[in-house]
N, CA, C and O atoms as a DFTB+ gen file, in Angstrom:
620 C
 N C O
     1  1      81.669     122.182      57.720
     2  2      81.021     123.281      58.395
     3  2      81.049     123.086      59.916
     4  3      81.530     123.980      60.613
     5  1      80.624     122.110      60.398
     6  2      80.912     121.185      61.734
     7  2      82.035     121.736      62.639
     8  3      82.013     122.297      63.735
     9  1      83.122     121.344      61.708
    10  2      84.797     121.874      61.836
    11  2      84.619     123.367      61.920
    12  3      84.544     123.927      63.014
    13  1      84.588     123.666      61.395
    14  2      84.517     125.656      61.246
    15  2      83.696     126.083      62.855
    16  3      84.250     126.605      63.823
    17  1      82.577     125.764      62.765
    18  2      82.278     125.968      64.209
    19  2      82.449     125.444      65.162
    20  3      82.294     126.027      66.236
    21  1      82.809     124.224      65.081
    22  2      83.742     123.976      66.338
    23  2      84.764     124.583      66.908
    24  3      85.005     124.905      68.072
    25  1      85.447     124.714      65.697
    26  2      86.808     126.176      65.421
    27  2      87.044     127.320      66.627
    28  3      87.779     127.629      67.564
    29  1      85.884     127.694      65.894
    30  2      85.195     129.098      66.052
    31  2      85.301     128.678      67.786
    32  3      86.167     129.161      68.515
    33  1      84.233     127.680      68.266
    34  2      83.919     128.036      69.371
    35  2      85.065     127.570      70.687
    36  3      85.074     127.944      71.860
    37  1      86.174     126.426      69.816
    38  2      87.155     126.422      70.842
    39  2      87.806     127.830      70.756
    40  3      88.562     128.075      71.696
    41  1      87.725     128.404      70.207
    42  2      88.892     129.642      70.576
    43  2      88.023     131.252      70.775
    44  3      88.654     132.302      70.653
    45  1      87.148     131.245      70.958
    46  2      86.302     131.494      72.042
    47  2      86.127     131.129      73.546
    48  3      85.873     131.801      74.545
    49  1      86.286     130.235      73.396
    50  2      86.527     129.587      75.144
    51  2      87.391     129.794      75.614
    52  3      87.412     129.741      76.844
    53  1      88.806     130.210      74.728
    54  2      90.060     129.806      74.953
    55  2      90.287     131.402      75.513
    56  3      90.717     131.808      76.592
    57  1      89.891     132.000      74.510
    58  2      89.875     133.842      74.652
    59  2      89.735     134.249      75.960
    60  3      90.528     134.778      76.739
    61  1      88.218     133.800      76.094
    62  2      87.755     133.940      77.599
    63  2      88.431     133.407      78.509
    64  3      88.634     134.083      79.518
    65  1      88.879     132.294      78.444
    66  2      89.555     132.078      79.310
    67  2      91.298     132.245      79.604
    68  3      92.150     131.583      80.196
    69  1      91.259     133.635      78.756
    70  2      93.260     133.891      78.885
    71  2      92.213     135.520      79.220
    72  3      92.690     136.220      80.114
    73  1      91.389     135.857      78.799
    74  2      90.954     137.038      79.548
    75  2      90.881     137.230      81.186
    76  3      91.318     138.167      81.855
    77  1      90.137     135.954      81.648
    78  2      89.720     135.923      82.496
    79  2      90.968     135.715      83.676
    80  3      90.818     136.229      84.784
    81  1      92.033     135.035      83.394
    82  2      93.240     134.765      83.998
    83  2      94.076     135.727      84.278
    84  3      95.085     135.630      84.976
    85  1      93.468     137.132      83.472
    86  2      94.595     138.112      83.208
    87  2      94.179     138.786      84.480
    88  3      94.935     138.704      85.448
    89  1      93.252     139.327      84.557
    90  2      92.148     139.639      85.630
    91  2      92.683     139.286      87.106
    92  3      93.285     139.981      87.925
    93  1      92.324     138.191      87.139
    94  2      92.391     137.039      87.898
    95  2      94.129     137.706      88.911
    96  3      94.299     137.750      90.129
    97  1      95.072     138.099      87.827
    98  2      96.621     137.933      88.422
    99  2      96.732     139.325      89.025
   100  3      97.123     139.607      90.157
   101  1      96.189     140.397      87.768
   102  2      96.220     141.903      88.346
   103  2      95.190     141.870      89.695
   104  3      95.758     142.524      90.570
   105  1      94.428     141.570      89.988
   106  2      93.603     141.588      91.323
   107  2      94.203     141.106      92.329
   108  3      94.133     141.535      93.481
   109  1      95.226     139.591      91.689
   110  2      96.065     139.527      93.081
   111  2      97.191     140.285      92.817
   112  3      97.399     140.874      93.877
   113  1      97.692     140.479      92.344
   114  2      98.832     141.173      92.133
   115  2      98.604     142.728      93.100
   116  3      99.431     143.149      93.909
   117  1      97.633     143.219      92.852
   118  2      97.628     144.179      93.267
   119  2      96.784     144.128      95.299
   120  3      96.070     144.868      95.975
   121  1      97.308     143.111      95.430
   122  2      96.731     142.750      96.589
   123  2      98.151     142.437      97.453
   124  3      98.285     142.257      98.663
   125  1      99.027     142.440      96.515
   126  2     100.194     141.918      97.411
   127  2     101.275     143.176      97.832
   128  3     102.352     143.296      98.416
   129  1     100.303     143.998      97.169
   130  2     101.786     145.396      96.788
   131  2     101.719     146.149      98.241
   132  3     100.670     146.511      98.775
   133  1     102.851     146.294      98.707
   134  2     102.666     146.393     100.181
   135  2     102.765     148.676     100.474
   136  3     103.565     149.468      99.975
   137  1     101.835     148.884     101.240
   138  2     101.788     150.312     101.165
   139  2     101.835     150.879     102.540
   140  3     101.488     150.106     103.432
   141  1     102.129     151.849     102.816
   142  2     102.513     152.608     104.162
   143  2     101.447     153.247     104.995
   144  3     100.821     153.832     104.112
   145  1     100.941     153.471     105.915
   146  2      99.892     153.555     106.412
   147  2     100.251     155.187     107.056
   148  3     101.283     155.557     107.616
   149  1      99.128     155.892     106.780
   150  2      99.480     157.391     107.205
   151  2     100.291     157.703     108.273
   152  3     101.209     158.523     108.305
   153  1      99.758     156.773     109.399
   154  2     100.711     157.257     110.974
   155  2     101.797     156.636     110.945
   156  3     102.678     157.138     111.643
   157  1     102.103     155.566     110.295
   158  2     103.269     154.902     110.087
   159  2     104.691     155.350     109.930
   160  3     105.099     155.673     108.814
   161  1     105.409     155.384     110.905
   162  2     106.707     156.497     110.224
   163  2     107.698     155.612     109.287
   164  3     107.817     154.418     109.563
   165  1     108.342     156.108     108.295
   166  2     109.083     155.738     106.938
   167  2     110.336     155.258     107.577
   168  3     111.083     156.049     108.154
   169  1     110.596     153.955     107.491
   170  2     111.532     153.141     107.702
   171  2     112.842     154.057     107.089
   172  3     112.574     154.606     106.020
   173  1     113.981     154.256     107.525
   174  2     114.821     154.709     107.412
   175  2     115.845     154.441     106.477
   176  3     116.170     155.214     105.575
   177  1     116.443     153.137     106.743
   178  2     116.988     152.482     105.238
   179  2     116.643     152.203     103.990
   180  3     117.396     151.869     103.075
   181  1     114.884     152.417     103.948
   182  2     114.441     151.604     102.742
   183  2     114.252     153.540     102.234
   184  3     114.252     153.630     101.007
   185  1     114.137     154.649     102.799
   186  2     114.226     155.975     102.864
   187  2     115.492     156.378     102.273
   188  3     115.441     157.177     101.338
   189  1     116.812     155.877     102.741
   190  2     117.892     156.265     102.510
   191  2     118.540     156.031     101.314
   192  3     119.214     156.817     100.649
   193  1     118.249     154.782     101.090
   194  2     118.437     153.637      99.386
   195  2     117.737     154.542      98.814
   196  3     118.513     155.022      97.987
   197  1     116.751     155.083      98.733
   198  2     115.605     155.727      97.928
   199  2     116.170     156.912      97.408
   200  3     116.142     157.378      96.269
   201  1     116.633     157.271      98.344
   202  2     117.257     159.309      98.640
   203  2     118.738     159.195      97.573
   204  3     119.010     160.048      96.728
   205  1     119.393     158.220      97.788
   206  2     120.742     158.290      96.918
   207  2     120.626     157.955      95.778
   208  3     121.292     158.471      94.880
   209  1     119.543     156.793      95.541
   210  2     119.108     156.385      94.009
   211  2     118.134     156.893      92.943
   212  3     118.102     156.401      91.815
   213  1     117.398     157.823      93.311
   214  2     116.703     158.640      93.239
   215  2     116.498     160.496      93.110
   216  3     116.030     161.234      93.978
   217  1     116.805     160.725      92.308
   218  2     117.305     161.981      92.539
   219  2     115.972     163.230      92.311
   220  3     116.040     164.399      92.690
   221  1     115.177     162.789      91.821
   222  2     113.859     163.513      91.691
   223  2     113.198     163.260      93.089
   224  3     112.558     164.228      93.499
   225  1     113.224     161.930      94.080
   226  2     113.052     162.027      95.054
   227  2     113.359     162.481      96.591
   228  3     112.705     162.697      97.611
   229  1     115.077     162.508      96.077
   230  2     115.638     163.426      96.977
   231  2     115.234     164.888      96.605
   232  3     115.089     165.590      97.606
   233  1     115.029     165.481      95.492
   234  2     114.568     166.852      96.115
   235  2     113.174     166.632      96.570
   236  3     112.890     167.559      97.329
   237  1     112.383     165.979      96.464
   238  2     111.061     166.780      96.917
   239  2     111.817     166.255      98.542
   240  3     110.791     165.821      99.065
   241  1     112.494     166.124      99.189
   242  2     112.916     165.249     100.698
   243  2     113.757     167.061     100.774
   244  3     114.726     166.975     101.529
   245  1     113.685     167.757     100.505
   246  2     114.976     168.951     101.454
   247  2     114.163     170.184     100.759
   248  3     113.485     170.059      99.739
   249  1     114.302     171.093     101.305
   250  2     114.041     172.948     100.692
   251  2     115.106     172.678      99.775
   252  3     115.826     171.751      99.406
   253  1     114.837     174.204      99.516
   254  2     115.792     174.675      98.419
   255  2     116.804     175.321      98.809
   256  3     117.473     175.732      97.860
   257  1     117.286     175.643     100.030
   258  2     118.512     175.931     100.548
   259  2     118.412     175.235     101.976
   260  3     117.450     175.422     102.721
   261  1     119.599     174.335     102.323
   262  2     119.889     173.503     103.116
   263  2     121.282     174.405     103.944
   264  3     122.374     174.801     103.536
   265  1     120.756     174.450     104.940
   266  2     121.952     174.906     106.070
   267  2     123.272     173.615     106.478
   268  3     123.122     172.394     106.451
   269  1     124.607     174.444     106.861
   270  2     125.526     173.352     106.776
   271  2     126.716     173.770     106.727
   272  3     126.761     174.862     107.294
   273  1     128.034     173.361     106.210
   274  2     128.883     173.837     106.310
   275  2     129.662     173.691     105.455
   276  3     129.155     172.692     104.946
   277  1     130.867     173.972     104.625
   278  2     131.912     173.896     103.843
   279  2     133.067     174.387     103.639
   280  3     133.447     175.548     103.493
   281  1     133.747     173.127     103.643
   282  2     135.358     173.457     104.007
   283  2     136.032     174.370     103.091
   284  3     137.012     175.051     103.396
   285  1     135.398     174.346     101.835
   286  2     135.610     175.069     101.100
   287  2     135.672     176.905     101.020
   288  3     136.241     177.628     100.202
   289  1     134.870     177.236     102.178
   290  2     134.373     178.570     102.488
   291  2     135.048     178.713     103.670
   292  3     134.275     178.470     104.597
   293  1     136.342     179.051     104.120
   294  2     136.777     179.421     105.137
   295  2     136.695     181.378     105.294
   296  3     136.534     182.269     104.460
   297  1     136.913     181.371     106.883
   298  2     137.381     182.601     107.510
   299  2     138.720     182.574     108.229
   300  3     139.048     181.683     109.013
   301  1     139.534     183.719     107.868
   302  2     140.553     184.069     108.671
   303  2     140.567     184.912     109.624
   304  3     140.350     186.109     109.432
   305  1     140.847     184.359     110.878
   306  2     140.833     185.242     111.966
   307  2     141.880     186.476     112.039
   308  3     142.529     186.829     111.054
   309  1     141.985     187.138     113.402
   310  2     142.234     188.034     112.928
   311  2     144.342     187.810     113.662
   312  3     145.310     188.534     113.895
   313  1     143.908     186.123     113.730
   314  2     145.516     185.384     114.664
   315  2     145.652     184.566     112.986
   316  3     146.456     183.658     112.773
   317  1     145.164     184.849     112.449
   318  2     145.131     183.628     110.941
   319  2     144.960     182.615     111.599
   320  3     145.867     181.849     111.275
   321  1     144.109     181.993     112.594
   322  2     143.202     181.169     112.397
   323  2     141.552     180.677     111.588
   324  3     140.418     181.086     111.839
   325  1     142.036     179.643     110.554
   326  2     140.706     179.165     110.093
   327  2     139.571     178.522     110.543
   328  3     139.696     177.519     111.245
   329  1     137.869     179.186     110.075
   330  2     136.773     179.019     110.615
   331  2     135.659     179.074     109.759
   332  3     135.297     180.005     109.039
   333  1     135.023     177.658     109.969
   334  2     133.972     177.675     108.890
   335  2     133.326     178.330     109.178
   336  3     133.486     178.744     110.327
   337  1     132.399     178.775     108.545
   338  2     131.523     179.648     107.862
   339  2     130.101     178.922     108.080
   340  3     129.817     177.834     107.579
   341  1     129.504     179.460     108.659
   342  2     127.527     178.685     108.548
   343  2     127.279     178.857     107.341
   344  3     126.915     180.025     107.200
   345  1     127.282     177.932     105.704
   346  2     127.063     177.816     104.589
   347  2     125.655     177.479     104.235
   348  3     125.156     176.541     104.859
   349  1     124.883     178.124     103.280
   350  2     123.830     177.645     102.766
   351  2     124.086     177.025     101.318
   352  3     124.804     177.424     100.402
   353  1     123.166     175.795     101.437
   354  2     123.664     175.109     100.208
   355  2     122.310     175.661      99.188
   356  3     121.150     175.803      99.575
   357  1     122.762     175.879      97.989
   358  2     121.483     176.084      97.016
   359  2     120.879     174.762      96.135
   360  3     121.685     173.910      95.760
   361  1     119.902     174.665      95.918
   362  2     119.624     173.776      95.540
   363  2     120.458     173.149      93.996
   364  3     120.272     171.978      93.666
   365  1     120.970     173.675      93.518
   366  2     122.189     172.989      91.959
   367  2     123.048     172.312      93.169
   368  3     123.259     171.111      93.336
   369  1     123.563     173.603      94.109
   370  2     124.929     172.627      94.795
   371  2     124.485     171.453      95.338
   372  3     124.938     170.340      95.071
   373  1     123.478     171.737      96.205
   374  2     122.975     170.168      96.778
   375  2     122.838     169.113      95.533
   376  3     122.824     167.967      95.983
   377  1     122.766     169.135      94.572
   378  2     121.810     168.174      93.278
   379  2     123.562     167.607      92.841
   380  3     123.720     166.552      92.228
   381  1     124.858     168.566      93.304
   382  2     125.870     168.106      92.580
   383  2     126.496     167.442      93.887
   384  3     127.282     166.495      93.877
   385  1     126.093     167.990      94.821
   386  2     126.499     167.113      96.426
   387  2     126.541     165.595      96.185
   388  3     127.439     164.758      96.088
   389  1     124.623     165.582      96.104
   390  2     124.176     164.428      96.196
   391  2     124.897     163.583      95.199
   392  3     125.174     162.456      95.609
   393  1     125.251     163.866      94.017
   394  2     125.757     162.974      92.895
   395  2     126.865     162.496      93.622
   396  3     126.802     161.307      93.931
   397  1     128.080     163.260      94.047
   398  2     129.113     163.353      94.754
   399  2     129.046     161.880      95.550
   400  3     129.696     160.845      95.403
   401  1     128.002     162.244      96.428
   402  2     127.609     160.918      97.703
   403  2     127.728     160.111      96.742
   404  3     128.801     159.748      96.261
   405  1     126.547     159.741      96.363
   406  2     126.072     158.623      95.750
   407  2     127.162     158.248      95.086
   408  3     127.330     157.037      95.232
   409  1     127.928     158.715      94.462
   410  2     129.766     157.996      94.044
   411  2     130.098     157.264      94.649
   412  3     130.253     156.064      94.424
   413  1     130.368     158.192      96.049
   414  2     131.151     158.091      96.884
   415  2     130.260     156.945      97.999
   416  3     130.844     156.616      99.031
   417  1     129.460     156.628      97.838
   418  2     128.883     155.247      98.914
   419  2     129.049     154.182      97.926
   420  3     128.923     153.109      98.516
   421  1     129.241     154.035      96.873
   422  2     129.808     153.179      96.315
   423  2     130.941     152.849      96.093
   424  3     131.087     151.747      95.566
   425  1     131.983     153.550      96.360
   426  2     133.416     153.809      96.214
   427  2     133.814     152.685      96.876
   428  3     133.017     152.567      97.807
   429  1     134.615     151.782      96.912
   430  2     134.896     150.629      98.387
   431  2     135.812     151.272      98.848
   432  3     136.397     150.613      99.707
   433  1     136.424     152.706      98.625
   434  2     137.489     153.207      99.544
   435  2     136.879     153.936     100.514
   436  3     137.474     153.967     101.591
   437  1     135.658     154.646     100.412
   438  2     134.695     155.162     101.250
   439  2     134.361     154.360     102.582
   440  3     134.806     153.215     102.662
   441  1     133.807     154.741     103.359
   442  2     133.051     154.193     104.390
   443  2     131.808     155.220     104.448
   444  3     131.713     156.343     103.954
   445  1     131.053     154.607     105.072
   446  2     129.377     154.995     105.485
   447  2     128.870     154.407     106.934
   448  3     128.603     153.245     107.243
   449  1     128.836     155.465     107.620
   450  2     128.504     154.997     108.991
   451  2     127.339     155.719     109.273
   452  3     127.181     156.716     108.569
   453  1     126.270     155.429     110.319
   454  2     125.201     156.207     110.741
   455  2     124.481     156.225     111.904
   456  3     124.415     155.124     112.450
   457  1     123.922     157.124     112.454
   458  2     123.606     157.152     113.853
   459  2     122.191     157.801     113.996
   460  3     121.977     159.008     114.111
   461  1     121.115     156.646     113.966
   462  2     120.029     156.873     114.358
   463  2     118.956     157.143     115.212
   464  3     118.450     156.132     115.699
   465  1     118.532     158.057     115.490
   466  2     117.733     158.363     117.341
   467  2     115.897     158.411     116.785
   468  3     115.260     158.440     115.732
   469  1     115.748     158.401     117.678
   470  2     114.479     158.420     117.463
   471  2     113.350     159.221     116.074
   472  3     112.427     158.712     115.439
   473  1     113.839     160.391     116.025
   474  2     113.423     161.248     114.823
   475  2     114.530     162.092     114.169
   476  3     114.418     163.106     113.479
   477  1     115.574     161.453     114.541
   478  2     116.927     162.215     113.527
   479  2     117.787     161.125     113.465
   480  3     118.007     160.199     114.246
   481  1     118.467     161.588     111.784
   482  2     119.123     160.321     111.811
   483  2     120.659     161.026     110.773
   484  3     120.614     161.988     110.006
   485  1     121.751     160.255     111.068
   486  2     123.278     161.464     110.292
   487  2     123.744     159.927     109.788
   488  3     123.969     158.841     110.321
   489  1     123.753     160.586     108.238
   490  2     124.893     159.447     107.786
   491  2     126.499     159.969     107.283
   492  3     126.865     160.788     106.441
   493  1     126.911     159.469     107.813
   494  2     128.494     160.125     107.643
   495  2     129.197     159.161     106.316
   496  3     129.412     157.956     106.447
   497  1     129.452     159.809     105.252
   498  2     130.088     159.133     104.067
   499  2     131.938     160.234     104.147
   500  3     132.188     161.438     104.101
   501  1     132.936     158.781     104.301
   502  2     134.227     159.229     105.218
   503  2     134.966     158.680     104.388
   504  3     134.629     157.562     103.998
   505  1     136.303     159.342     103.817
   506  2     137.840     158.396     103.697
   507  2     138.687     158.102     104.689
   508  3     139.710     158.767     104.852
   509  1     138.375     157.101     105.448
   510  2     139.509     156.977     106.115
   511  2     140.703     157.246     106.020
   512  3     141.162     157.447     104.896
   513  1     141.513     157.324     107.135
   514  2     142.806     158.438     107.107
   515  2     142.873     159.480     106.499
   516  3     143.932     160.051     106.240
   517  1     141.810     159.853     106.202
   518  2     141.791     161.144     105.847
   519  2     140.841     162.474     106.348
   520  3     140.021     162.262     107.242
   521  1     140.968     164.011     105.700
   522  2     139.781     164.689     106.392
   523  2     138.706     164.677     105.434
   524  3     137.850     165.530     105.671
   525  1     138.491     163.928     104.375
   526  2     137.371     164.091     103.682
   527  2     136.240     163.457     104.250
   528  3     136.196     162.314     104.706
   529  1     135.341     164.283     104.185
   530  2     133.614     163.523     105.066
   531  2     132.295     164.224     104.751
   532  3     132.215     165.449     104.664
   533  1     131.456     163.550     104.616
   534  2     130.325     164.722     103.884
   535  2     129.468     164.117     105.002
   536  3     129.422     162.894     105.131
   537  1     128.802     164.920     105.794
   538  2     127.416     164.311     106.604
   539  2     126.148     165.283     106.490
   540  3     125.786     166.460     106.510
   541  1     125.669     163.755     106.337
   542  2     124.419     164.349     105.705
   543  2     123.195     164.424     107.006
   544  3     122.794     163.263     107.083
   545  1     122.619     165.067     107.796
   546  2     121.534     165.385     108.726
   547  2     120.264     164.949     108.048
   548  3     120.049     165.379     106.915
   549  1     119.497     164.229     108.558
   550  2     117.875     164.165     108.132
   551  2     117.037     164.000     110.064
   552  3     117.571     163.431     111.016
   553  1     115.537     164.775     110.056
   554  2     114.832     164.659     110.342
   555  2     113.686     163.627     109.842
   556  3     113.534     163.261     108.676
   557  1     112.826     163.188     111.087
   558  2     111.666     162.913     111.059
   559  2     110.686     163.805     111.098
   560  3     110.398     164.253     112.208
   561  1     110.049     164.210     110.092
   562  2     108.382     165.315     110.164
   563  2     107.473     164.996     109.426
   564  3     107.333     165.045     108.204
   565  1     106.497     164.473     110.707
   566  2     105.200     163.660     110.129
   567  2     105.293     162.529     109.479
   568  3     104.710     162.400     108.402
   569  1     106.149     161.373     110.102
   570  2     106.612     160.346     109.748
   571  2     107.462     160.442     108.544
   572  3     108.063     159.382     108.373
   573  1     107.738     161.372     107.612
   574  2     108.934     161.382     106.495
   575  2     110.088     161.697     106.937
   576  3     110.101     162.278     108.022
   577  1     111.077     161.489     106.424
   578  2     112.507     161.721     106.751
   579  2     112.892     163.045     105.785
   580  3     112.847     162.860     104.569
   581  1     113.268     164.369     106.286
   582  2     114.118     165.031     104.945
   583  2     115.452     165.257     105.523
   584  3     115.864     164.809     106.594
   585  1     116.087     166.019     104.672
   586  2     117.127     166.319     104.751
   587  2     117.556     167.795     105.151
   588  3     117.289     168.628     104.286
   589  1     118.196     168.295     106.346
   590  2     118.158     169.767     107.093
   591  2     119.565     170.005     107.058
   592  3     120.108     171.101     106.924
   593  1     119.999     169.124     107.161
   594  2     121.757     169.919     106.918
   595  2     122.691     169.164     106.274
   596  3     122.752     167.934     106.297
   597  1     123.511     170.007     105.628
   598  2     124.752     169.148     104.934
   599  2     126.043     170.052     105.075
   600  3     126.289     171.258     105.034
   601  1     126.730     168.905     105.259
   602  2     128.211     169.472     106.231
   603  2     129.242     168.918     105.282
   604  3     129.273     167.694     105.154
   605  1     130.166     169.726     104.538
   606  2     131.514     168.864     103.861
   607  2     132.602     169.624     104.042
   608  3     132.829     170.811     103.807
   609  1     133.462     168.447     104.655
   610  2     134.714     168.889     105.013
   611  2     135.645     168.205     104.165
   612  3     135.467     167.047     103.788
   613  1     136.735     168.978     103.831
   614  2     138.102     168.493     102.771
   615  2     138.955     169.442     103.514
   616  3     138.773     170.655     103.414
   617  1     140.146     168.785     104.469
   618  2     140.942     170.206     105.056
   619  2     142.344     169.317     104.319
   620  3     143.473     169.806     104.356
């Protein structure tokens, strides 16, 4: 009988004390998780990784029609010279854009270059020697970054 409650009461102690540890990790755990501070403006790269890998997060980042351009939509003058067109992108085309990119920054035949200013920032995804190039425009508003224009050229 001795045995039996002894039993009993090591694994009781033991309980409590894998309870208490659990506790113990989520409190720090959740002490380490690092978070953005309202005035803080959104780091740009850790923004950009986000935007291509993410695709539920890139839309809430742009409207639903994005101004821009496409090579695809030409005008003929009236010398038959060709002229893009100020294109609005709808939100499906942008959603099949973005897939497009995100290929294509992984591609190792691609390049990705970018030019950041203070509250605007253009990443240019390019084939060298070639005219293919998609650039993508984002703003800073209210410390978030979205996305205001998209430009693709294939001539």
């Amino acid at each position: 009988m001795k045995k039996i409650i002894y039993l009993i009461f090591v694994i009781i102690i033991i309980c409590e004390s894998c309870s208490n540890s659990k506790t113990q990790e989520i409190t720090t755990l959740s002490d380490t998780i690092p978070t953005q501070k309202l005035d803080e403006k959104e780091d740009f790269s850790l923004f950009i990784e986000k935007f291509h890998e993410d695709s539920l997060f890139a839309l809430t980042r742009m409207n639903d029609k994005i101004p821009g351009s496409n090579s695809d939509v030409i005008e003929l003058d009236s010398m038959g010279n060709m002229h893009n067109l100020e294109y609005i992108w709808s939100n499906s085309e942008m959603r099949k854009q973005l897939c497009w990119c995100k290929y294509q920054r992984k591609n190792k035949e691609f390049r990705v270059k970018y030019k950041i200013k203070d509250n605007s920032a253009e990443e240019c995804i390019y084939l060298p020697n070639s005219s293919l190039r998609m650039d993508l425009i984002f703003e800073n508003k209210q410390n978030k970054w979205y996305l205001v224009e998209y430009d693709y050229y294939d001539m």
